[in-house]
KESENU-917937 format. One line per field, with one value per residue (C-alpha): residue number from 1; chain; x, y, z. Coordinates in nm, 3 decimals, decimal comma. Last residue first. Layout:
! residues N
kepa <- c(NUM; ...) .
rovex <- c(A; ...) .
u <- c(X; ...) .
v <- c(Y; ...) .
w <- c(Z; ...) .
! end
This chain:
! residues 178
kepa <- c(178; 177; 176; 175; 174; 173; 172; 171; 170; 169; 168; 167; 166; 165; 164; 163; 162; 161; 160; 159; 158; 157; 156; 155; 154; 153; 152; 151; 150; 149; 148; 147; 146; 145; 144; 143; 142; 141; 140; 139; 138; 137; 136; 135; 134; 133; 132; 131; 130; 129; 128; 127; 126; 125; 124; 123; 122; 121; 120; 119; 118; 117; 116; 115; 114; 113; 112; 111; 110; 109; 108; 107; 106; 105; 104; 103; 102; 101; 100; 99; 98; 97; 96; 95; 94; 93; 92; 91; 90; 89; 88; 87; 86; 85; 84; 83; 82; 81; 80; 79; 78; 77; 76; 75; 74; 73; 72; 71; 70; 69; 68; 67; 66; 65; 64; 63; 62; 61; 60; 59; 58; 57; 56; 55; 54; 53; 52; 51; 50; 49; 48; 47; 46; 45; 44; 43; 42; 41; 40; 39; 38; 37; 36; 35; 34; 33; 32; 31; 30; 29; 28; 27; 26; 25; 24; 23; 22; 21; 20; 19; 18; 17; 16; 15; 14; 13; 12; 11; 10; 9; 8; 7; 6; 5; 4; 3; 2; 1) .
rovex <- c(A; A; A; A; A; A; A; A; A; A; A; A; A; A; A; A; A; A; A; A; A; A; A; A; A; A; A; A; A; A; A; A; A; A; A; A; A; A; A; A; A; A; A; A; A; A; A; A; A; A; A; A; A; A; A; A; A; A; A; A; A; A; A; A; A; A; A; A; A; A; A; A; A; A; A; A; A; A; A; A; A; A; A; A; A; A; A; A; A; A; A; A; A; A; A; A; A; A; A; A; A; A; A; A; A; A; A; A; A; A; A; A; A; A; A; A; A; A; A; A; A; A; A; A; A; A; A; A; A; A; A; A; A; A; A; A; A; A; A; A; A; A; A; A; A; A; A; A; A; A; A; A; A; A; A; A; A; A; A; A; A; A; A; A; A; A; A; A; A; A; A; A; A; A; A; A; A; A) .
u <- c(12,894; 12,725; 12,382; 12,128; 12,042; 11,817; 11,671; 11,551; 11,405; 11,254; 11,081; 10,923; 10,815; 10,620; 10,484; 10,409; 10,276; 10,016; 9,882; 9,822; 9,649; 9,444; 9,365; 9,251; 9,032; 8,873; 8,760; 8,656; 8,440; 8,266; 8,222; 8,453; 8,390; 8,432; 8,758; 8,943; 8,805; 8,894; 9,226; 9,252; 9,153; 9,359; 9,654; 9,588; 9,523; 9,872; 10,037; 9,884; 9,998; 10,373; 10,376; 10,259; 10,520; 10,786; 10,681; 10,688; 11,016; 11,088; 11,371; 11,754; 11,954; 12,302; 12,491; 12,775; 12,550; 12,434; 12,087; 11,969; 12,081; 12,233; 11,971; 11,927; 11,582; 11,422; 11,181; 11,312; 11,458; 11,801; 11,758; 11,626; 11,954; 12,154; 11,939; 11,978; 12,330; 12,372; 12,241; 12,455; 12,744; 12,604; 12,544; 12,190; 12,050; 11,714; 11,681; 12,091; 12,145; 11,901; 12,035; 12,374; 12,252; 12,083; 11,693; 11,372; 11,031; 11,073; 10,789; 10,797; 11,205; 11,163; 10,925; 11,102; 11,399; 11,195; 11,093; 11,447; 11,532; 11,223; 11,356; 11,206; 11,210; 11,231; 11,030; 11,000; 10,736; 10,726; 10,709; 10,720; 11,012; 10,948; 10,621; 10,408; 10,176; 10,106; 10,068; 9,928; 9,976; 9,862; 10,172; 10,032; 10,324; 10,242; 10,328; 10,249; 9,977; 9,701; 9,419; 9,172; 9,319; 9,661; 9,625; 9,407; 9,603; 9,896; 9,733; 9,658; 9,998; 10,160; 9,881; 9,935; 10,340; 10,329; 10,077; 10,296; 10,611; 10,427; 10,261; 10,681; 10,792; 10,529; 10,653; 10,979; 10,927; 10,677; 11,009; 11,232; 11,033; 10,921) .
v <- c(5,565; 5,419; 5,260; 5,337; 5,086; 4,759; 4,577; 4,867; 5,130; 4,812; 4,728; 5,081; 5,078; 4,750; 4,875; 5,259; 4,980; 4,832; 5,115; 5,256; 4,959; 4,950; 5,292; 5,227; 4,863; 5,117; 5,350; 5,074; 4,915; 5,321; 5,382; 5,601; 5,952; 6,070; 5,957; 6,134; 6,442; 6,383; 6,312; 6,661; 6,866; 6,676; 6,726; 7,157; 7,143; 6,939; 7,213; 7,499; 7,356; 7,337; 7,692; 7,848; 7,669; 7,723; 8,134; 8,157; 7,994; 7,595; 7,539; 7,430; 7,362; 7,468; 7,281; 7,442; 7,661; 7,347; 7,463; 7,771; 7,570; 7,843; 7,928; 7,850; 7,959; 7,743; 7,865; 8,214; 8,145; 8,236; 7,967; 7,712; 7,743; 7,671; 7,413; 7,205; 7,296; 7,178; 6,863; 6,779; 6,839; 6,622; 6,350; 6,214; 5,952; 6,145; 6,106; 6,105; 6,378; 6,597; 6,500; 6,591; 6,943; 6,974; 6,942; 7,127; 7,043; 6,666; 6,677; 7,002; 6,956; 6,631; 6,783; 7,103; 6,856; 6,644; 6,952; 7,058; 6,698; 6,706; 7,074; 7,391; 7,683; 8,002; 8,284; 8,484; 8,203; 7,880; 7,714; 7,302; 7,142; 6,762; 6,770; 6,451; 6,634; 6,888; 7,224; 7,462; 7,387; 7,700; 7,865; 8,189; 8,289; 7,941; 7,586; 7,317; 7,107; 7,090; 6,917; 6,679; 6,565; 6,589; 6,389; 6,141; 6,055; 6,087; 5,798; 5,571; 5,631; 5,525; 5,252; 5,095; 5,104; 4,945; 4,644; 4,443; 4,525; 4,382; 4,052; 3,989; 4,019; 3,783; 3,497; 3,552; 3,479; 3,178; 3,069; 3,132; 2,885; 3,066) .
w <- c(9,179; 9,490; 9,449; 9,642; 9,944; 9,840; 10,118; 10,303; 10,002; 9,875; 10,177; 10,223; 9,801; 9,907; 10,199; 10,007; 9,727; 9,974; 10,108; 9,766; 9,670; 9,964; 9,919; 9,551; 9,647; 9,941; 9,646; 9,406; 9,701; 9,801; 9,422; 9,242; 9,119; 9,495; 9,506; 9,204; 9,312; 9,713; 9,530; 9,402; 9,694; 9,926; 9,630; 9,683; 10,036; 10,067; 9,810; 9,974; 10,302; 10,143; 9,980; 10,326; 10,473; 10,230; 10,225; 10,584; 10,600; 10,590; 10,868; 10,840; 11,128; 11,136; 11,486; 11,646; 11,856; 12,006; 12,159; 12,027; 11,633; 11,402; 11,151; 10,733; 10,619; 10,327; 10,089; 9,980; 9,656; 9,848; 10,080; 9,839; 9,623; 9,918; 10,012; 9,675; 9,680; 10,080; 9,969; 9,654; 9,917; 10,152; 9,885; 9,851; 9,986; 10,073; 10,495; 10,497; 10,293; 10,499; 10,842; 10,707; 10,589; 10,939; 11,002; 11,119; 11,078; 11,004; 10,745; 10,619; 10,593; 10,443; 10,218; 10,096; 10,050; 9,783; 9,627; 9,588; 9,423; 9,204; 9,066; 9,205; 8,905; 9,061; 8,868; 9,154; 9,334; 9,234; 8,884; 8,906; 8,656; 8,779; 8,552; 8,581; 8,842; 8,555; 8,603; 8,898; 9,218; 9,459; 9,652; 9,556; 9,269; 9,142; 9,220; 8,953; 8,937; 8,733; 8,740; 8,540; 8,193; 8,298; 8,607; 8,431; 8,178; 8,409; 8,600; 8,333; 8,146; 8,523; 8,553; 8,170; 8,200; 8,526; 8,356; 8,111; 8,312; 8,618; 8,441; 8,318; 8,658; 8,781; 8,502; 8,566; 8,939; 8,885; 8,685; 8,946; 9,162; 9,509) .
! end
């Protein structure tokens, strides 16, 4: 493709990125909140990186990001961690450290390579991580069902679409260093 047609799509994307991200915090804000409370619920805004958890604990994006790799992979090492987030082992083992002692995130010798730490959500991570799905499931079946059946296929297509896009980007252009 030309440069120019290339210009001229980058400049139609930071004419409209600005409008969807205000669009959807508009809405966010304006219909739910979401940050995580003493029940695991979310409770303030989906915007805010500074969610309240349990025992006055603030989680950070970071931590949250490691509550869901661990939620997703179900149990992990430090290393393992780093690696699925691009983060630094040492930043890693901070973010769990931090976790462990808020509760979240138990820290157990491997059964089968004693050698080995794995880290685990606990009861309280687990319960705080379905509350959270339930919680955006709940949310998004509200945005949804004010849409019409086209304009709701058009949104997961979208969505679909820019997890693709986001994929590729994640391959073809590694963190930087620094």
């Amino acid at each position: 493709m030309p440069r120019k047609e290339v210009t001229a799509r980058a400049e139609r994307i930071t004419k409209l990125l600005p409008k969807i991200m205000s669009s959807i915090a508009r809405w966010h804000s304006d219909r739910m909140t979401m940050s995580i409370g003493e029940d695991g619920r979310m409770r303030s805004a989906i915007g805010d990186l500074k969610m309240s958890a349990s025992k006055g604990v603030k989680l950070t994006f970071n931590q949250y990001q490691v509550l869901t790799v661990i939620n997703t992979l179900g149990s992990c090492s430090v290393n393992e961690l780093a690696a699925k987030l691009r983060l630094a082992q040492s930043t890693t083992s901070q973010l769990v450290d931090r976790l462990v002692r808020a509760g979240f995130v138990n820290r157990e010798t491997s059964q089968a390579d004693r050698r080995r730490i794995e880290v685990t959500l606990s009861k309280t991570g687990t319960r705080m991580m379905e509350r959270r799905r339930e919680s955006l499931l709940h949310a998004y079946e509200g945005i949804l069902s004010s849409l019409d059946e086209e304009d709701q296929k058009m949104l997961e297509d979208a969505f679909n679409k820019f997890a693709l896009v986001a994929a590729k980007l994640n391959q073809t252009h590694p963190p930087r260093q620094g």
